[in-house]
C-alpha positions in Angstrom: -54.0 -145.5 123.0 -57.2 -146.4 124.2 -58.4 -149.3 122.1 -58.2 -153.2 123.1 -58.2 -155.0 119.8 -55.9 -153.6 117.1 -57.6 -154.2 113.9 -56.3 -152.4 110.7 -60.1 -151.2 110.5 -60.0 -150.0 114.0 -57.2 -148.3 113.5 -57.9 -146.4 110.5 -62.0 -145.6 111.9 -60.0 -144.5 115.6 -57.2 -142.6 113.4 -59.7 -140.8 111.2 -61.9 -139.9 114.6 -59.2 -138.6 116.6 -57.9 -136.3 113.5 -60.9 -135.3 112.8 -61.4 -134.0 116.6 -58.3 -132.8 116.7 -59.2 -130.2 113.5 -61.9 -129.2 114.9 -60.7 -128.2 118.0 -58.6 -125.8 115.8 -60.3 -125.0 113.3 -63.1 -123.7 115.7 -60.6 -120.8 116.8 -61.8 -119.4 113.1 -65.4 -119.9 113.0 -65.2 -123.5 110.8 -66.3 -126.9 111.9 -64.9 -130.1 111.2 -64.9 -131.3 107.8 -66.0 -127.6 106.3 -62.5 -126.8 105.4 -62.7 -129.3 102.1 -65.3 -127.3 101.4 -63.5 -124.2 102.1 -60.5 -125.4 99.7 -62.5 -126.6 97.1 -64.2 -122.5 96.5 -61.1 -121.2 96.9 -60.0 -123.5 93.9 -63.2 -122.0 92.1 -64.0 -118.6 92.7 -66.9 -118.4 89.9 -68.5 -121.3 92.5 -70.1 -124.8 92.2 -73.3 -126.0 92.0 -74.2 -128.3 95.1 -74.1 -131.3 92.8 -70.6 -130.7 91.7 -69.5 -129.7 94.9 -71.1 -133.0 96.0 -69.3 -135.1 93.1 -65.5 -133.4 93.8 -66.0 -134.1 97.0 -67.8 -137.9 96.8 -70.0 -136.8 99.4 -73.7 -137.2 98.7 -75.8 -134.0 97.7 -77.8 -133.7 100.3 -74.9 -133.6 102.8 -73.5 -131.2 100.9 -77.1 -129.1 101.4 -76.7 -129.2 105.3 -72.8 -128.1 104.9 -74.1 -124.8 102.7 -76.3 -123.8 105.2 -74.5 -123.9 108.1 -71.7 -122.1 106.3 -74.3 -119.5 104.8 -75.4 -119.2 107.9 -71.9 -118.3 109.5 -71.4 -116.1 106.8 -68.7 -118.5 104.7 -71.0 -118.9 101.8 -74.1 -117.7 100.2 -76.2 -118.9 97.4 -76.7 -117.0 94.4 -79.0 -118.3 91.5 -78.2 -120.5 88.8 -78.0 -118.3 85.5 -80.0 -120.6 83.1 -81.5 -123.2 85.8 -83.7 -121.9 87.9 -83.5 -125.3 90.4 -79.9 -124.9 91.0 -78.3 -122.5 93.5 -74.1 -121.9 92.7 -72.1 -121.5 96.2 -69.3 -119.0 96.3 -67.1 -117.8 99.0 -68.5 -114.5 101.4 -65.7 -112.2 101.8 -65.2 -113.9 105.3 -64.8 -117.0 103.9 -62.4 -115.9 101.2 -60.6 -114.4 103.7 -59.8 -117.8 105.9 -57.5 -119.0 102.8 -54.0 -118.1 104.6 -55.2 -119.4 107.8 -57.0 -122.4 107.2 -54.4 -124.6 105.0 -51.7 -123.5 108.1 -54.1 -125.4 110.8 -54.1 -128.3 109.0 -50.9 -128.7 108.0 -50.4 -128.2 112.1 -52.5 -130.9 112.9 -50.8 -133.5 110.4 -47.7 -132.4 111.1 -48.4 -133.4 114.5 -50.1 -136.0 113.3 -46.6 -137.4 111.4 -44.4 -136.1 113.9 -41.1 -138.4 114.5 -41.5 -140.1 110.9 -38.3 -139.2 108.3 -39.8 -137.7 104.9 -38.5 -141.8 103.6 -41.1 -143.3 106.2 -43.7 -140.6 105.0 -43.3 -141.8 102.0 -43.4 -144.9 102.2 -47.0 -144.6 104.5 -48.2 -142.6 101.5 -47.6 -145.0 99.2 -48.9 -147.9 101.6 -52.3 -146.1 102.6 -52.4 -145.7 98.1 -52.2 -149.0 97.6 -54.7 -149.7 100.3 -56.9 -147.5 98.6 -56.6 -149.1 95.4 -57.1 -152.4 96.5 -60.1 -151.4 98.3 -61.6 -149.6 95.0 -60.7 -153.3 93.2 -63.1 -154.7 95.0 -66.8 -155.6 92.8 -69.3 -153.5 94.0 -72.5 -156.0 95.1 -75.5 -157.5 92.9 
């Protein structure tokens, strides 16, 4: 490990970075970046597509993050854009053909890469961090939002 203070917040912010490297480096073996996969899963889930506001709210992400994911995926042939049927300011996202055909693969990387992640823990200690890092969560979502 390479860090000198052990914070929980360090941890989890060094955790999530080094995760998130580590799927990139193999998800780039098919074409997708880091992060593009939720993406991914989320069309496969919806084959009739999303708008890039609902893709933006089932993801939490902000829209226009969202906007700079579609077209780097349109323009690696993942997604393209097709017009809204009765609102002419919204675009729905579906899957290309190559991006429909990454479901077998993808989901398999990433398993790879937690199982990596987890490797050593028994399914009771998995558990048990599951339910910790839930808890966390909740906690964290208690907390009042400012003035």
């Amino acid at each position: 490990m390479r860090m000198k203070t052990e914070s929980f917040l360090q941890m989890f912010a060094y955790l999530s970075r080094i995760a998130k490297e580590a799927c990139g480096q193999q998800l780039q073996r098919y074409g997708v970046h880091a992060g593009q996969h939720y993406l991914l899963e989320l069309l496969w889930e919806t084959p009739e597509g999303l708008t890039v506001g609902e893709i933006a709210e089932r993801l939490a992400v902000e829209a226009p993050s969202i906007t700079r994911t579609v077209r780097r995926m349109s323009r690696q042939g993942l997604v393209e854009k097709h017009p809204h049927p009765t609102d002419a300011r919204l675009v729905i996202v579906k899957l290309t053909t190559k991006g429909k055909a990454l479901e077998p693969v993808i989901p398999q990387v990433i398993s790879h890469v937690e199982e990596q992640m987890l490797a050593g823990l028994s399914e009771v200690e998995r558990a048990f961090l599951m339910r910790l890092l839930k808890h966390m969560l909740q906690n964290l979502e208690d907390i009042p939002s400012a003035p």
